[in-house]
Each structure stands twice: as structure tokens, then as C-alpha cells.
KETOR-58562 format. One line per field, with one value per residue (C-alpha): x, y, z; chain. Coordinates in nm, 2 decimals, padded with zeros to 4 digits. Layout:
<sites>
x: c(X, ...)
y: c(Y, ...)
z: c(Z, ...)
chain: c(A, ...)
</sites>
This chain:
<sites>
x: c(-00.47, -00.77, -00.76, -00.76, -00.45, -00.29, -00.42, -00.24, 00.06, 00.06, -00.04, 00.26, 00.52, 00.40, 00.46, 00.80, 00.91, 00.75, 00.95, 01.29, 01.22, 01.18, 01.49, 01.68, 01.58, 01.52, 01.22, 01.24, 01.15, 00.90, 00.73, 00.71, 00.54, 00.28, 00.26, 00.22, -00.05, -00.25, -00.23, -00.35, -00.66, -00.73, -00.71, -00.94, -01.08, -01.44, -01.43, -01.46, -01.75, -02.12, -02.33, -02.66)
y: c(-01.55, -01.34, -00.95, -00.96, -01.11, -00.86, -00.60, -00.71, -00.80, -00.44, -00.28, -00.51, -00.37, -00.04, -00.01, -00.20, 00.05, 00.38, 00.25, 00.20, 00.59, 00.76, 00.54, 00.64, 00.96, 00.84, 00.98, 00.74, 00.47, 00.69, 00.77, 00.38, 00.31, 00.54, 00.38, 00.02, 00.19, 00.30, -00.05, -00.21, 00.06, -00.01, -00.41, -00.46, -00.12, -00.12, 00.22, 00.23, 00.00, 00.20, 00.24, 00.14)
z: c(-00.53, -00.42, -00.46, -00.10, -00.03, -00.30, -00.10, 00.23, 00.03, -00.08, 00.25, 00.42, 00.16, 00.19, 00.59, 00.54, 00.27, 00.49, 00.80, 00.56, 00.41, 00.75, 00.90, 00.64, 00.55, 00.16, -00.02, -00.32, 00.00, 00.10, -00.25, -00.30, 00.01, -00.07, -00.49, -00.27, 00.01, -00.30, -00.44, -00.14, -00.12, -00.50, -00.49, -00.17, -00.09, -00.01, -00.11, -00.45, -00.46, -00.51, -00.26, -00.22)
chain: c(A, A, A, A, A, A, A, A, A, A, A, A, A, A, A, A, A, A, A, A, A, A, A, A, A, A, A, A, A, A, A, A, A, A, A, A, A, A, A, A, A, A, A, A, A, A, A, A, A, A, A, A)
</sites>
């Protein structure tokens, strides 16, 4: 698998386990969804390459 799969993978789990927090009120959902947003940013984010 590409890093750019990984990165949608991540992004996909991250809205699931947002939508799970707020529905349930439970910040440990919440919290996890961020860790899994972050992932997604760090496996296929454009923004940490340099710039030219």
C-alpha cells in the first residue's frame, strides 16, 4: 500500500471516530479522531514537503 491510501484510511477513521465522539458525547472518541486526522495529514500531506 501507498502512503496515500494510508492517508485516506486515516482521514476515513478519523471522521468515523469524530461523528461517534460528538454522538455520544465521549472525548476519548474525540481525542482519537484527532490522533487519526494527524495521521492522515502526516502520511499524505503536501504540507510537509519544501518548497521550491
Amino acid at each position: 500500500m501507498n502512503k496515500k491510501r494510508f492517508s485516506t484510511i486515516f482521514l476515513m477513521l478519523g471522521l468515523l471516530f469524530l461523528t461517534i465522539g460528538i454522538s455520544t458525547d465521549n472525548t476519548i472518541y474525540t481525542w482519537v479522531s484527532i490522533i487519526f486526522v494527524l495521521l492522515s495529514l502526516i502520511f499524505g500531506g503536501r504540507w510537509m514537503r519544501p518548497r521550491r
